[in-house]
ROKE-300731 format. One record per residue (C-alpha): x, y, z; residue in one letter. Coordinates in pm, 1 decimal. Layout:
<robas>
(roba (X,Y,Z),"A")
...
</robas>
This chain:
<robas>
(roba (12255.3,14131.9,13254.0),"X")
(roba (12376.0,14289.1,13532.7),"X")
(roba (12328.7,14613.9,13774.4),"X")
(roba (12712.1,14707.4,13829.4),"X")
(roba (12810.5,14991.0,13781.0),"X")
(roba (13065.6,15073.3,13493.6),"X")
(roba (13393.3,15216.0,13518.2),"X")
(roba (13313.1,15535.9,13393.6),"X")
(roba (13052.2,15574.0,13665.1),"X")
(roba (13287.0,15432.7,13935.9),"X")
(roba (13502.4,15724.6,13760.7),"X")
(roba (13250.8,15970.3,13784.5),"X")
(roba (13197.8,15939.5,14131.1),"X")
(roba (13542.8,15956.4,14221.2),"X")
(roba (13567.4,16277.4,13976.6),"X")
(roba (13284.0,16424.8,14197.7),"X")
(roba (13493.0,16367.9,14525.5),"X")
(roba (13776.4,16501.9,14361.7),"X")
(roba (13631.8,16799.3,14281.5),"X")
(roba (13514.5,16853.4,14627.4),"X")
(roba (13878.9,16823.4,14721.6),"X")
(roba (14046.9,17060.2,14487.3),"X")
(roba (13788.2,17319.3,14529.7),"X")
(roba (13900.6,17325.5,14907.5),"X")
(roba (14279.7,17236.4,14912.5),"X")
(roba (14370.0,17362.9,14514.5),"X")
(roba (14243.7,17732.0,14555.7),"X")
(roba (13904.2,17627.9,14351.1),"X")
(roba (14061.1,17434.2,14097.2),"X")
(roba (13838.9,17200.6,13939.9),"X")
(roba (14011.1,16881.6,13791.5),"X")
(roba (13822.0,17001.5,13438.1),"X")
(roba (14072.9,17301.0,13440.0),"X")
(roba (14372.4,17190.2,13623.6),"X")
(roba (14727.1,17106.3,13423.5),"X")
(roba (14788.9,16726.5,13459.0),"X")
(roba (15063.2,16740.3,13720.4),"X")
(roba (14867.6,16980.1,13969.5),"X")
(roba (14578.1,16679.2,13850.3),"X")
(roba (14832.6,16381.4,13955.6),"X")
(roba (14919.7,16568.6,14251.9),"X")
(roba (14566.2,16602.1,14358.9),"X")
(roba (14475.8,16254.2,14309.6),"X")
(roba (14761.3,16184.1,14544.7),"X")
(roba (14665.8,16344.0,14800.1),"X")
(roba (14320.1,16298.7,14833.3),"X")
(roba (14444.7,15913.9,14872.3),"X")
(roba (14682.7,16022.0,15137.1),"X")
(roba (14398.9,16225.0,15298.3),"X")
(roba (14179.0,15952.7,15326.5),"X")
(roba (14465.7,15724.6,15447.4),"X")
(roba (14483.7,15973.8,15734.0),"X")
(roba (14092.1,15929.1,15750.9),"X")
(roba (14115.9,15586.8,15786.3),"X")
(roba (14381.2,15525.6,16002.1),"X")
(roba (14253.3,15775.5,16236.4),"X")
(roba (13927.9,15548.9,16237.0),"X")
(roba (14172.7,15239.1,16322.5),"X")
(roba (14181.6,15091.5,16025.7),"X")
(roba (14509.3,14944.1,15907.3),"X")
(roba (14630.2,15163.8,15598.2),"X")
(roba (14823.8,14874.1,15379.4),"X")
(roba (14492.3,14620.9,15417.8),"X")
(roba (14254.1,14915.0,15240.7),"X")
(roba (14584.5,14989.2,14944.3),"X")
(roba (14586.6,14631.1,14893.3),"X")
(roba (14237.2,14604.3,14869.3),"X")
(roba (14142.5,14882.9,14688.0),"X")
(roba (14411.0,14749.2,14379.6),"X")
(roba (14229.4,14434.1,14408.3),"X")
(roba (13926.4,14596.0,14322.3),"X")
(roba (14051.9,14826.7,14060.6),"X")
(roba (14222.8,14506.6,13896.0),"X")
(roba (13880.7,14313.1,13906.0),"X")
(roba (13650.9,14597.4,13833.0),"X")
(roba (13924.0,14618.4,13514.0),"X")
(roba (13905.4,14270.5,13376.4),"X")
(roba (13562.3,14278.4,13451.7),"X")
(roba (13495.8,14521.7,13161.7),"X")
(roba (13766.5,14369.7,12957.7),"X")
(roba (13572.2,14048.6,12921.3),"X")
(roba (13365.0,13995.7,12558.9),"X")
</robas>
């Protein structure tokens, strides 16, 4: 047995920083209430938003994508597994 987090948390968490997104740059949307494109679109840009973030701490954009699928990828077989 193991200490990992699930998905859902890992989902959860990222839910949480949404919301702290949309509240600011969605006039107080909350993902809970928001239509699925204005959803997809915030998703989107918080991504983009923390691109900016990290390429204005010098970090090289395409590394943390490329990474951060990796992850997702793992993270999803890891759950798939019997």
């Amino acid at each position: 047995m193991t200490n990992e987090p699930t998905n859902a948390a890992r989902a959860e968490w990222a839910k949480e920083a949404l919301t702290v997104f949309t509240i600011q740059t969605f006039s107080g949307d909350s993902p809970d209430t928001m239509d699925r494109g204005d959803l997809e679109s915030a998703i989107g840009d918080l991504i983009a938003d923390l691109l900016h973030f990290a390429e204005q701490q010098g970090f090289e954009t395409d590394c943390i994508l490329a990474s951060a699928a990796l992850h997702f990828e793992a993270e999803q077989r890891e759950e798939a597994r019997p």
